[in-house]
PDB file as gemmi writes it, atoms N, CA and C in Angstrom:
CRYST1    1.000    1.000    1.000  90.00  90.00  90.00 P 1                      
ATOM      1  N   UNK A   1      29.235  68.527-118.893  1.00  0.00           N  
ATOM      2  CA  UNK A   1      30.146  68.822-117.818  1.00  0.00           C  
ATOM      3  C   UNK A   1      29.408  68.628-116.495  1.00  0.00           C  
ATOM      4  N   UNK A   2      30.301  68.270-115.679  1.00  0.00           N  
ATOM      5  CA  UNK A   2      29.806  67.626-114.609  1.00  0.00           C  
ATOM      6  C   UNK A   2      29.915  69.146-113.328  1.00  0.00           C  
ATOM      7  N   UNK A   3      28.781  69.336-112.673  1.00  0.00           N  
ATOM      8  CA  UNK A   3      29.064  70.556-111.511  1.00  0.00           C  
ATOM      9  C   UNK A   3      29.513  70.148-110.409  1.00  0.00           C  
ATOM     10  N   UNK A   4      28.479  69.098-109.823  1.00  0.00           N  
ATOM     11  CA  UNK A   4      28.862  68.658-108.629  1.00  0.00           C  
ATOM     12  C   UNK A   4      28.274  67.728-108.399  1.00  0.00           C  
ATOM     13  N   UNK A   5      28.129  66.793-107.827  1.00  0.00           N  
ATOM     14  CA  UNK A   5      27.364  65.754-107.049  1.00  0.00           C  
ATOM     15  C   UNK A   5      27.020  65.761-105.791  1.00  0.00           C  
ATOM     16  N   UNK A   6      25.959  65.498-105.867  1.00  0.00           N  
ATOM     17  CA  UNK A   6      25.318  65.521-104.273  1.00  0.00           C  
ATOM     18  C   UNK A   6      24.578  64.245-103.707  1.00  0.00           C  
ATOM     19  N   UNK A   7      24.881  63.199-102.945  1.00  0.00           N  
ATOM     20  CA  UNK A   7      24.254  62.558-102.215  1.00  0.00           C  
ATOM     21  C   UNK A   7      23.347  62.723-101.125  1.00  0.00           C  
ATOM     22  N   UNK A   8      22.243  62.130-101.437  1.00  0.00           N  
ATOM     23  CA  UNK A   8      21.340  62.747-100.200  1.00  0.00           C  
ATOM     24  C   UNK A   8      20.866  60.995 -99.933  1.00  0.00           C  
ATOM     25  N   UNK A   9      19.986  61.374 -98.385  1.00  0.00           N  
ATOM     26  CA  UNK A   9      19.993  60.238 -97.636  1.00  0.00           C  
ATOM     27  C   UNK A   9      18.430  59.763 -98.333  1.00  0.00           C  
ATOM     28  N   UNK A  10      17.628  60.925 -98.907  1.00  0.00           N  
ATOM     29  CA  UNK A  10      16.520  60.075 -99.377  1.00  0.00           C  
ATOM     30  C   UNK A  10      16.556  61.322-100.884  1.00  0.00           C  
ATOM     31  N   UNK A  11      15.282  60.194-101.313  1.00  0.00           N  
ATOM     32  CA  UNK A  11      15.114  60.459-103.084  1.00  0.00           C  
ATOM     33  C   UNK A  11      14.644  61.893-103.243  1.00  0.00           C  
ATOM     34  N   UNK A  12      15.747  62.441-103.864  1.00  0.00           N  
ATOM     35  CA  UNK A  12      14.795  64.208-104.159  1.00  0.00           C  
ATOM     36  C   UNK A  12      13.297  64.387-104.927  1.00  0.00           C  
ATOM     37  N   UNK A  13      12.723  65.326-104.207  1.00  0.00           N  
ATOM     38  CA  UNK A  13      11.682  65.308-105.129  1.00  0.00           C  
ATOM     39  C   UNK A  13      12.218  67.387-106.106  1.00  0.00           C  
ATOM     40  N   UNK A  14      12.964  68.190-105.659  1.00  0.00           N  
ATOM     41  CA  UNK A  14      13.173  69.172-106.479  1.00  0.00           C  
ATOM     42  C   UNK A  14      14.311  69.986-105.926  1.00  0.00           C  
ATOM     43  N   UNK A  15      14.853  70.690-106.675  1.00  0.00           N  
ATOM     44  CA  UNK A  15      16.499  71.459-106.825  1.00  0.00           C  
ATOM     45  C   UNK A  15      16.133  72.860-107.185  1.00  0.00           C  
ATOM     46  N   UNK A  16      16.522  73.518-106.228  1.00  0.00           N  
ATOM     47  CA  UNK A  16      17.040  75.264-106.562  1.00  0.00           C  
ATOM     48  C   UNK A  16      18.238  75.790-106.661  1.00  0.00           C  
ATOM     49  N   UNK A  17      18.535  76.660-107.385  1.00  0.00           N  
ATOM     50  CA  UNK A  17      19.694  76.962-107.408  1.00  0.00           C  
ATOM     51  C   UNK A  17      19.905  78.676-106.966  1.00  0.00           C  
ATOM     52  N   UNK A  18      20.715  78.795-105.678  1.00  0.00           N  
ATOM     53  CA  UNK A  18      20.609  79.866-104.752  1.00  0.00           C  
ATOM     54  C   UNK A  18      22.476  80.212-105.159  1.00  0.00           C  
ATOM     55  N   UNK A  19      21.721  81.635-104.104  1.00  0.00           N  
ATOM     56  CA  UNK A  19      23.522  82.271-104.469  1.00  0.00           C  
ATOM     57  C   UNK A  19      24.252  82.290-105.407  1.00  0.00           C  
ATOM     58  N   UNK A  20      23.472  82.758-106.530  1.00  0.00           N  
ATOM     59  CA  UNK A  20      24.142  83.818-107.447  1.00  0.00           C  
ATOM     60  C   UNK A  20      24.717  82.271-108.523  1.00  0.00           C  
ATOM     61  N   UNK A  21      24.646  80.887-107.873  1.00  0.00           N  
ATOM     62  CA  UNK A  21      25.199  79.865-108.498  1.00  0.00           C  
ATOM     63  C   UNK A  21      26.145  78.844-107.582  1.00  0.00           C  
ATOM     64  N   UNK A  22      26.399  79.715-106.863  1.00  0.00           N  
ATOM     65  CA  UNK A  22      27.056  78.913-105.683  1.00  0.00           C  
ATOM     66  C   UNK A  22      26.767  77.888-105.152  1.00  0.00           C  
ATOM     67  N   UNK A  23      25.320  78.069-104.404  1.00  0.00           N  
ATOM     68  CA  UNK A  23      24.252  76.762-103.837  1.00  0.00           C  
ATOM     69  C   UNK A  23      23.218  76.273-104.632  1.00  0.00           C  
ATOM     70  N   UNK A  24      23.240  75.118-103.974  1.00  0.00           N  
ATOM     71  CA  UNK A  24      21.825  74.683-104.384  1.00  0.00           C  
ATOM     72  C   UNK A  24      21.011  74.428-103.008  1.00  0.00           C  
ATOM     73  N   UNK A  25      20.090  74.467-102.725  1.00  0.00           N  
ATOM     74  CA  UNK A  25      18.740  73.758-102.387  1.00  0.00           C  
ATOM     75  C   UNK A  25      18.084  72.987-102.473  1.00  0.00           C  
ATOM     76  N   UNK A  26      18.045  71.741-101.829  1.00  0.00           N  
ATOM     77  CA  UNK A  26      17.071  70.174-102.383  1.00  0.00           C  
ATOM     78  C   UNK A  26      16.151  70.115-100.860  1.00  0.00           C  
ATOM     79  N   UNK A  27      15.096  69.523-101.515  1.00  0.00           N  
ATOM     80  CA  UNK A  27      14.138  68.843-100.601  1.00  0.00           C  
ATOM     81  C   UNK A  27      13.882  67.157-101.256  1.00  0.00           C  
ATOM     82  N   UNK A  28      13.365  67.135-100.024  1.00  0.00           N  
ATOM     83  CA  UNK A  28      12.898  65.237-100.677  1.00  0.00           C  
ATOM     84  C   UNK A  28      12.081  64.796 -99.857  1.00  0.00           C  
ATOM     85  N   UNK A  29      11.787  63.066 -99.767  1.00  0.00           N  
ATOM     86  CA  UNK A  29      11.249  62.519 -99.414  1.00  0.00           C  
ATOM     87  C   UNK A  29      11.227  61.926 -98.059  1.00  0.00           C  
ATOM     88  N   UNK A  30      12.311  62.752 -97.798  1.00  0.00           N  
ATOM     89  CA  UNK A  30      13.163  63.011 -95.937  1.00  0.00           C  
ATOM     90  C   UNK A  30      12.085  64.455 -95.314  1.00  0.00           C  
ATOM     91  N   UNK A  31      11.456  64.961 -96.037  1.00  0.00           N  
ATOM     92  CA  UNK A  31      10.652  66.161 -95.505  1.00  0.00           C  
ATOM     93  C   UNK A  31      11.709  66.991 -95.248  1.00  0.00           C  
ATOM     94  N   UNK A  32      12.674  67.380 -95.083  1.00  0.00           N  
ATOM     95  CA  UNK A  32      13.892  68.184 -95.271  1.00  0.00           C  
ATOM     96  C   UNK A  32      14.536  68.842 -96.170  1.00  0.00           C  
ATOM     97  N   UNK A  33      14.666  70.006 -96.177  1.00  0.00           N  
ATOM     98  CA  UNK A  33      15.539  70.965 -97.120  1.00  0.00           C  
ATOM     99  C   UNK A  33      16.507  71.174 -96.959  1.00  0.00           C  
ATOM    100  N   UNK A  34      17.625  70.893 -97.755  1.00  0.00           N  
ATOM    101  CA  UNK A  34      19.076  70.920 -97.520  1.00  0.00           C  
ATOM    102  C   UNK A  34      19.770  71.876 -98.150  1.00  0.00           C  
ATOM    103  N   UNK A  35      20.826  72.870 -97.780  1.00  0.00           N  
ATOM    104  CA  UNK A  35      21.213  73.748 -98.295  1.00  0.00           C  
ATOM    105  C   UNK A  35      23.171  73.213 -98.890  1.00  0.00           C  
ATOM    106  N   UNK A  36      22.922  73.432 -99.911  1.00  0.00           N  
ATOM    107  CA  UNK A  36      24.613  72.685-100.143  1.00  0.00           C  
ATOM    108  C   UNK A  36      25.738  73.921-100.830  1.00  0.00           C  
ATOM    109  N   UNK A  37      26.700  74.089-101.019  1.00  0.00           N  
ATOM    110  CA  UNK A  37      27.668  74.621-101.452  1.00  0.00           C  
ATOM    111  C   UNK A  37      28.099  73.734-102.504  1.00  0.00           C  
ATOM    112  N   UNK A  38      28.282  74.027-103.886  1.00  0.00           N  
ATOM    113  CA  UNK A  38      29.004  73.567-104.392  1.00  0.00           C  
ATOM    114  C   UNK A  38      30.446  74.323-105.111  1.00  0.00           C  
ATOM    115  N   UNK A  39      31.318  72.730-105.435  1.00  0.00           N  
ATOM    116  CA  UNK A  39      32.567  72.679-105.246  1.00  0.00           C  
ATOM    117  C   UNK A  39      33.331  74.165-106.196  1.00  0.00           C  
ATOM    118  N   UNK A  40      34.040  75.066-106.182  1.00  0.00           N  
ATOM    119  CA  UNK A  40      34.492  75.859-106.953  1.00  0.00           C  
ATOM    120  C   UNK A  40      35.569  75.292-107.966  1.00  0.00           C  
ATOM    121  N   UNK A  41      36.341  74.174-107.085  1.00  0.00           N  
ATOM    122  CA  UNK A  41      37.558  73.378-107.870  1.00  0.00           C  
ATOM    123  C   UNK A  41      37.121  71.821-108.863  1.00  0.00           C  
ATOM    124  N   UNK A  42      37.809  71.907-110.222  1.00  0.00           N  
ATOM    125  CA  UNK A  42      37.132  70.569-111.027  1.00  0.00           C  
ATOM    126  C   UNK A  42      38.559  69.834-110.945  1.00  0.00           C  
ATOM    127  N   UNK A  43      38.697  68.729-111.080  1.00  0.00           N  
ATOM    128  CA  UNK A  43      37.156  67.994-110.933  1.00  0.00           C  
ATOM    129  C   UNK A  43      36.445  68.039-110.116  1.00  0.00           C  
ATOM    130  N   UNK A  44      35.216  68.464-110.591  1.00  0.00           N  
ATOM    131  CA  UNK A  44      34.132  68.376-108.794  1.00  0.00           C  
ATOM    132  C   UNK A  44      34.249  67.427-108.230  1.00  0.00           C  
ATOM    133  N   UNK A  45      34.492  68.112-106.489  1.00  0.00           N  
ATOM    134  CA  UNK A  45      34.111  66.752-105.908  1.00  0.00           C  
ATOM    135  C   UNK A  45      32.826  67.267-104.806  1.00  0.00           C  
ATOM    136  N   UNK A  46      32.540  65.811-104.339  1.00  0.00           N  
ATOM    137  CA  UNK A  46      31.031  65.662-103.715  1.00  0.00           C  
ATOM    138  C   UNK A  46      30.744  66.771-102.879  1.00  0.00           C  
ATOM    139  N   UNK A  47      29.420  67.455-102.803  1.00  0.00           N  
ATOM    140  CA  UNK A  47      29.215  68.753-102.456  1.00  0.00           C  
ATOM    141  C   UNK A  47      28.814  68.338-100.934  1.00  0.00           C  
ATOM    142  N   UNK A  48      28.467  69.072 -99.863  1.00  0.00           N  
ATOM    143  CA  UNK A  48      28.126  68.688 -98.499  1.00  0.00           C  
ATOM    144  C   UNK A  48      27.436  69.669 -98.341  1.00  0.00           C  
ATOM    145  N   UNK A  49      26.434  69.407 -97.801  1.00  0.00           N  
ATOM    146  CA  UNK A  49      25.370  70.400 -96.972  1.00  0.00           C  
ATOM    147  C   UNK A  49      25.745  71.059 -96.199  1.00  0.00           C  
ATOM    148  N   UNK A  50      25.669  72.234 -95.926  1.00  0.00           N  
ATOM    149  CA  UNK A  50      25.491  73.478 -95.017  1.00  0.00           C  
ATOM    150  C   UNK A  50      24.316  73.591 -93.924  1.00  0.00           C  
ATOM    151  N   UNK A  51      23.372  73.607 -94.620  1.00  0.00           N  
ATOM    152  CA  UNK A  51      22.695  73.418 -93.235  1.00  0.00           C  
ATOM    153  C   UNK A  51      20.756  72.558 -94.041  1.00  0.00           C  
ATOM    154  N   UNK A  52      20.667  72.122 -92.803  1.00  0.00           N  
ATOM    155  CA  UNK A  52      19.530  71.361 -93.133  1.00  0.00           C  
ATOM    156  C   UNK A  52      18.263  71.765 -92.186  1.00  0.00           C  
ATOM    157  N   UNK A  53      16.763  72.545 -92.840  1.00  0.00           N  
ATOM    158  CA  UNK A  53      15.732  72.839 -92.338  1.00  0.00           C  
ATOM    159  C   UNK A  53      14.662  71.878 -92.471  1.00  0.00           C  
ATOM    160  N   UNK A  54      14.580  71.151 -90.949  1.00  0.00           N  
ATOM    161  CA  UNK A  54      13.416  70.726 -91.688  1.00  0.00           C  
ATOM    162  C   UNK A  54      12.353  70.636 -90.597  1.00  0.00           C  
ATOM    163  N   UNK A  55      11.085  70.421 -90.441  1.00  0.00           N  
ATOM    164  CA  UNK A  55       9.635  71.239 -90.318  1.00  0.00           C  
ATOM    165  C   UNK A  55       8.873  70.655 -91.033  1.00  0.00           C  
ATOM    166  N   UNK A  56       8.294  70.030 -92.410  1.00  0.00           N  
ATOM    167  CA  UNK A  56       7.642  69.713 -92.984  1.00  0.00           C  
ATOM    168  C   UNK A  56       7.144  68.378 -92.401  1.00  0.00           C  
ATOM    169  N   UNK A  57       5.822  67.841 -92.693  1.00  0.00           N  
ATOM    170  CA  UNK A  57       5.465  66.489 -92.360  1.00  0.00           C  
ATOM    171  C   UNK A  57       5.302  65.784 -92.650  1.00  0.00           C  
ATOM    172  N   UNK A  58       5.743  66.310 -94.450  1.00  0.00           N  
ATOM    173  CA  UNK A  58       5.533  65.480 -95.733  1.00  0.00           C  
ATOM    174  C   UNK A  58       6.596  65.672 -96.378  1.00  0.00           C  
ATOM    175  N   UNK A  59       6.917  64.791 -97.705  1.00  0.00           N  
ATOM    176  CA  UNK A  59       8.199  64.998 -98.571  1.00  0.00           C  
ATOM    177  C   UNK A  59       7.914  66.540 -99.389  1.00  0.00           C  
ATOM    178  N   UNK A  60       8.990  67.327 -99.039  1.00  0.00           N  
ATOM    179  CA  UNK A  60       9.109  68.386-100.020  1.00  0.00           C  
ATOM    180  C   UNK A  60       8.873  68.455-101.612  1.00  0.00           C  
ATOM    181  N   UNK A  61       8.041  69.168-102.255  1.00  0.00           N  
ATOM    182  CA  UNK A  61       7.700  68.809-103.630  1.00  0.00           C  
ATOM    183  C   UNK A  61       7.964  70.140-104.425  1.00  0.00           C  
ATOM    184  N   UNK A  62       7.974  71.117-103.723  1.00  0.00           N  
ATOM    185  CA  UNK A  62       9.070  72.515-104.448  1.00  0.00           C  
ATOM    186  C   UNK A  62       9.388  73.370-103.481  1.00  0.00           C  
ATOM    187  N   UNK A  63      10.603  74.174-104.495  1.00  0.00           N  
ATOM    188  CA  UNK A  63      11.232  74.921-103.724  1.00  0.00           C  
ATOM    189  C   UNK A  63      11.334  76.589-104.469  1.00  0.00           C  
ATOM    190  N   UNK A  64      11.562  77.326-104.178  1.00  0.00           N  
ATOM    191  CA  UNK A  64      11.608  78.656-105.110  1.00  0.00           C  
ATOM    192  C   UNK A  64      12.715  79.085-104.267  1.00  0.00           C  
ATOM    193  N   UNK A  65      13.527  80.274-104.934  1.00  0.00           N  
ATOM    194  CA  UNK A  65      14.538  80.950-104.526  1.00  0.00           C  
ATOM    195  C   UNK A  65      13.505  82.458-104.563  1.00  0.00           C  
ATOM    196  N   UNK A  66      13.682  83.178-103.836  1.00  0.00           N  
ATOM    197  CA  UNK A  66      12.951  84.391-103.667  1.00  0.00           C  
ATOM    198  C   UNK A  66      13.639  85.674-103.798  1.00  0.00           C  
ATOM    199  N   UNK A  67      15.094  85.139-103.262  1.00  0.00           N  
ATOM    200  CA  UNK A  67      16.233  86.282-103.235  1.00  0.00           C  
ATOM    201  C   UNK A  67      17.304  85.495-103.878  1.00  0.00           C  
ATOM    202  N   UNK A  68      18.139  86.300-104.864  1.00  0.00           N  
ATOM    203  CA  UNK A  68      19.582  85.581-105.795  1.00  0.00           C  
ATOM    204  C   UNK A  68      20.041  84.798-104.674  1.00  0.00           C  
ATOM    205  N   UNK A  69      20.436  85.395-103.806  1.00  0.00           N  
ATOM    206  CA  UNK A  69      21.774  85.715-102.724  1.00  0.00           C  
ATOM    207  C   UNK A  69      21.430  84.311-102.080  1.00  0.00           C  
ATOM    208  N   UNK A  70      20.329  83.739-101.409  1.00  0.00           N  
ATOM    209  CA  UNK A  70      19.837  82.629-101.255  1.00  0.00           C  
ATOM    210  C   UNK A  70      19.263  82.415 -99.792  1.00  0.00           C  
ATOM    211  N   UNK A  71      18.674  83.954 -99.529  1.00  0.00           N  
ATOM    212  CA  UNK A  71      18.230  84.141 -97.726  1.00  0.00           C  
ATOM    213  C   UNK A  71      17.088  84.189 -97.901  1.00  0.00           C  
ATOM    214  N   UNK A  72      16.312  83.628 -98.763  1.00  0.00           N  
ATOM    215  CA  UNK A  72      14.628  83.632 -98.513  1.00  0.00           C  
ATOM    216  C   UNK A  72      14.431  82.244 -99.536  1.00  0.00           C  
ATOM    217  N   UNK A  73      14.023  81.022 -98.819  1.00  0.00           N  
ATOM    218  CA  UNK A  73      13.542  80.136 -99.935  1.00  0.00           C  
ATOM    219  C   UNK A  73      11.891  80.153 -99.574  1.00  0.00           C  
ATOM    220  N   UNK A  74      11.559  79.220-100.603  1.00  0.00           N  
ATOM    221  CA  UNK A  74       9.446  79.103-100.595  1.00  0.00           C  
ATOM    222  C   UNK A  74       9.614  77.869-100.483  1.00  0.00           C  
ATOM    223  N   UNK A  75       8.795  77.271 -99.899  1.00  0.00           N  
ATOM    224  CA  UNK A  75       8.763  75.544-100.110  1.00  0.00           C  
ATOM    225  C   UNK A  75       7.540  75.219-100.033  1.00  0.00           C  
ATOM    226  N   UNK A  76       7.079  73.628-100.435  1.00  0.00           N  
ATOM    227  CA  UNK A  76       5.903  73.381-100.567  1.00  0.00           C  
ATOM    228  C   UNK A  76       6.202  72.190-100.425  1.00  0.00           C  
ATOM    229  N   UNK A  77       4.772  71.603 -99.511  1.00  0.00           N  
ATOM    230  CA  UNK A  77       5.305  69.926 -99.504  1.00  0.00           C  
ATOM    231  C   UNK A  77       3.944  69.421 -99.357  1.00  0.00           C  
ATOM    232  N   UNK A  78       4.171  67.695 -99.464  1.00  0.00           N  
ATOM    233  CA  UNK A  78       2.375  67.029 -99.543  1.00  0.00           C  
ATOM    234  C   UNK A  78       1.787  66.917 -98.445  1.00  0.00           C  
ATOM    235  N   UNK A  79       2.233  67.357 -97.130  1.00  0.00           N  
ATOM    236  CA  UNK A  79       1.969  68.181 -96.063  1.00  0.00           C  
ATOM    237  C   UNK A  79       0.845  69.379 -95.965  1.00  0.00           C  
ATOM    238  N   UNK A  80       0.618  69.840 -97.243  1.00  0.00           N  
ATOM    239  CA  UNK A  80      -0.297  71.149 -97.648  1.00  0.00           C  
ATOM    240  C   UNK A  80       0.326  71.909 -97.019  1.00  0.00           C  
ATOM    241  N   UNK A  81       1.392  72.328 -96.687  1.00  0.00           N  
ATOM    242  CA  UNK A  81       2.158  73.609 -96.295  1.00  0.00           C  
ATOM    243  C   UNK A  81       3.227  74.424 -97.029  1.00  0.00           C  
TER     244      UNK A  81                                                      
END                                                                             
């Protein structure tokens, strides 16, 4: 079964899954972390970002969820940060 789809503008390097199931979290090779909503209604359709952090100087290479709810992520990138 299909959840959702998400297009992003560059190649992910890893996926969290925040809010209880609601969101996800991607970083990539854009050095950017993207926060998305996905769809509640099926057939899914394409999910859209909420909001996008980015700060890193390198491509994002993980992410951790710290809190369910999805107000504290960890990230790590080849940046050494």
């Amino acid at each position: 079964m299909q959840i959702a789809s998400i297009e992003t503008p560059a190649p992910l390097q890893v996926v969290a899954i925040v809010a209880e199931g609601k969101q996800v979290a991607t970083g990539g090779d854009d050095n950017i972390i993207r926060l998305w909503d996905l769809p509640s209604a099926q057939p899914a359709e394409a999910a859209k970002p909420v909001k996008e952090m980015p700060g890193h100087g390198g491509p994002v290479t993980s992410l951790v969820a710290l809190a369910p709810t999805g107000t504290q992520l960890l990230s790590g990138s080849k940046d050494g940060t």
